[in-house]
N, C-alpha and C positions, 0 to 999 in steps of 0.2 A: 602527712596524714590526709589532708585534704583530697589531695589526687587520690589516695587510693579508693577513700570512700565516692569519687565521683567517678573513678572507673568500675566500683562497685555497684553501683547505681544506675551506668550504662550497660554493665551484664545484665544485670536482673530484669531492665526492660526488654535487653535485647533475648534472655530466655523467654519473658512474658511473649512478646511479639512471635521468636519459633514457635510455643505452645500454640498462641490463638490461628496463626498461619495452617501451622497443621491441623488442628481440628476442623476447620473450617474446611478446608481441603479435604478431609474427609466425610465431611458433611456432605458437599457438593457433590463429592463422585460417588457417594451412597446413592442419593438425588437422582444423579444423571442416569445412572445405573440400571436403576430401576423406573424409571421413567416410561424404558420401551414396551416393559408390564402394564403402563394403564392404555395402551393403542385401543381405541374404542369405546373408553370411558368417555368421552365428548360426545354421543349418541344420544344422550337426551338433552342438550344443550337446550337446541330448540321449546323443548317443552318447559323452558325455567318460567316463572313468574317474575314481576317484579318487586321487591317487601313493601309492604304496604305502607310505611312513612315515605318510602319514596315516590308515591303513585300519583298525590295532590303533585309533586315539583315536574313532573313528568310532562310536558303540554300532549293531549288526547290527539294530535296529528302524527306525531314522533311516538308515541310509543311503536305502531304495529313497523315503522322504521326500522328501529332499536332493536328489536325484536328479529326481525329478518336479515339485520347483520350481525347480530349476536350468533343466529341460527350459521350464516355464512362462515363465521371464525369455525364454528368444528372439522370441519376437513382441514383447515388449516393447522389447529390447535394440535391434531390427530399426526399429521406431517413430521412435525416438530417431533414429536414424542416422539414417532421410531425414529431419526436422528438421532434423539438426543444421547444413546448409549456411544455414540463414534465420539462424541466429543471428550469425554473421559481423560482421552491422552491429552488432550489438550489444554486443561482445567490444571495439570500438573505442571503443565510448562506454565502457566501463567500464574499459579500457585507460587512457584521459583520464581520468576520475574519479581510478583509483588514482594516476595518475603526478601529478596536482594537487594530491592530500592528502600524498602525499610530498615536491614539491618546499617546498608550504606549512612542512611540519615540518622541511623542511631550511632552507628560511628561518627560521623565526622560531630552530633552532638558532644560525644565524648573528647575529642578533639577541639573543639573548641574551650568545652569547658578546663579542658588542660590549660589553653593559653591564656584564657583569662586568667585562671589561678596564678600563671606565672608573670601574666603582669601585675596583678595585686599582690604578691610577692615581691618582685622586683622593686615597685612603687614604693613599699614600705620598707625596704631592706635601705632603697639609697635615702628616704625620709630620715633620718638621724636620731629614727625613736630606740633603734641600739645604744646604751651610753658608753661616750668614747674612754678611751683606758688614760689616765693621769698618771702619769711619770712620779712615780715619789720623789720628792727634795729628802738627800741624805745628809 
């Protein structure tokens, strides 16, 4: 009974684990997808502020720094976005990868925990807490 409740218990993670896999996976290539849609939205980078509880921690040399590499990332930021629709394919292969190496480690959990059951069985089976059968005197 043991065994099956703890290969019961490795399905159920291991359906847990397909669900969050796939969701996530579809999260991502929603994400990716639609990414190449905001090309341009990094246009006013340059003009960000910075929030005012951060402005004291700020030293008044570095900020107009900070500011003009901030302003620098939008071309780059910009780059990345139209990219990012081609990688789509490839969020699915890696999608497979991770959900492989985890159903793996959820098998060989299951597998383990078989052997362990079976040497706590075994342990207890040769222990003598079975009681032995007494021959009747006729």
């Amino acid at each position: 009974m043991f065994y099956a409740l703890s290969w019961i218990f490795v399905a159920l993670l291991l359906a847990l684990w397909s669900l969050t896999t796939w969701a996530l996976h579809g999260i991502a290539v929603w994400t990716v997808s639609s990414a190449g849609a905001m090309t341009g939205a990094t246009s006013g980078i340059g003009s960000l502020q910075w929030p005012e509880w951060l402005a004291p921690w700020i030293p008044p040399d570095m900020a107009p720094l900070l500011s003009s590499m901030l302003a620098g990332l939008g071309p780059i930021i910009d780059g990345l976005l139209q990219w990012a629709p081609a990688l789509s394919g490839g969020l699915t292969v890696l999608a497979w990868i991770v959900w492989g190496l985890g159903a793996f480690l959820l098998l060989a959990l299951g597998v383990g925990a078989h052997v362990l059951l079976a040497l706590w069985r075994r342990r207890d089976g040769g222990s003598g807490s079975t009681p032995a059968r007494v021959a009747s005197v006729g």
